[in-house]
N, C-alpha and C positions, 0 to 999 in steps of 0.2 A: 427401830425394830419393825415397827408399821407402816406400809407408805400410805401417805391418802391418795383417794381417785383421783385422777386427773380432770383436767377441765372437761366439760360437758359442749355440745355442740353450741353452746348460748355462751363458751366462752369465762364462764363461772365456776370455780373452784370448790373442791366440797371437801370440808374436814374429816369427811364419815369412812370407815374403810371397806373396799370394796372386792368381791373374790375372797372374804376368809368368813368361817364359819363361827362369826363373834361366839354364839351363845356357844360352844362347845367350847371354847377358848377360855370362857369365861366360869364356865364349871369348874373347867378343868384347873385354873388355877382355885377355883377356893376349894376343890376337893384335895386339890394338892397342898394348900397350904393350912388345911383343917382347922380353918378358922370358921367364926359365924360369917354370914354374910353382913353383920351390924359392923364385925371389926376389920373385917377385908373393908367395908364401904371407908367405915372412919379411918384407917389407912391409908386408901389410895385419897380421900379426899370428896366423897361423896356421899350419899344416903344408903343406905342398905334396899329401901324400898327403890331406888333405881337401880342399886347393882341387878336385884332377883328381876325389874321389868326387861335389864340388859340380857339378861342369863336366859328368860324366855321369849326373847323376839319382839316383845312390843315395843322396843324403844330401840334405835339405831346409837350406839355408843361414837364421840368423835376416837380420833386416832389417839389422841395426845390421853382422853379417858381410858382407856384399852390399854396404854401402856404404862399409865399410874398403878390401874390394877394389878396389872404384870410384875411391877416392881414394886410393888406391895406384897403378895403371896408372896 
């Protein structure tokens, strides 16, 4: 569903995904699946106090997390 960034000029791969606007992505599924954030978290396999740091930018989500959430909602 997600690709990851490709390698960086040092040659090193990064799981994080790059060019998409996670945090609206990430709204927008738990608005869509009108759940709390406690049970989208326990769901996709996560904490809820990381989904909401995901949902507002201070934490960079990997690809593989992003699309646990996705098939979670």
């Amino acid at each position: 569903m997600f690709q990851s960034a490709a390698a960086g000029a040092d040659g090193i791969e990064s799981d994080t995904i790059a060019d998409v606007d996670i945090e609206s992505v990430l709204q927008s599924m738990h608005s869509r699946a009108d759940l709390s954030w406690r049970v989208l978290g326990a769901r996709a396999g996560t904490s809820h106090a990381t989904l909401v740091a995901y949902a507002h930018g201070r934490v960079s989500p990997t690809a593989d997390t992003v699309e646990r959430v996705v098939h979670a909602a």
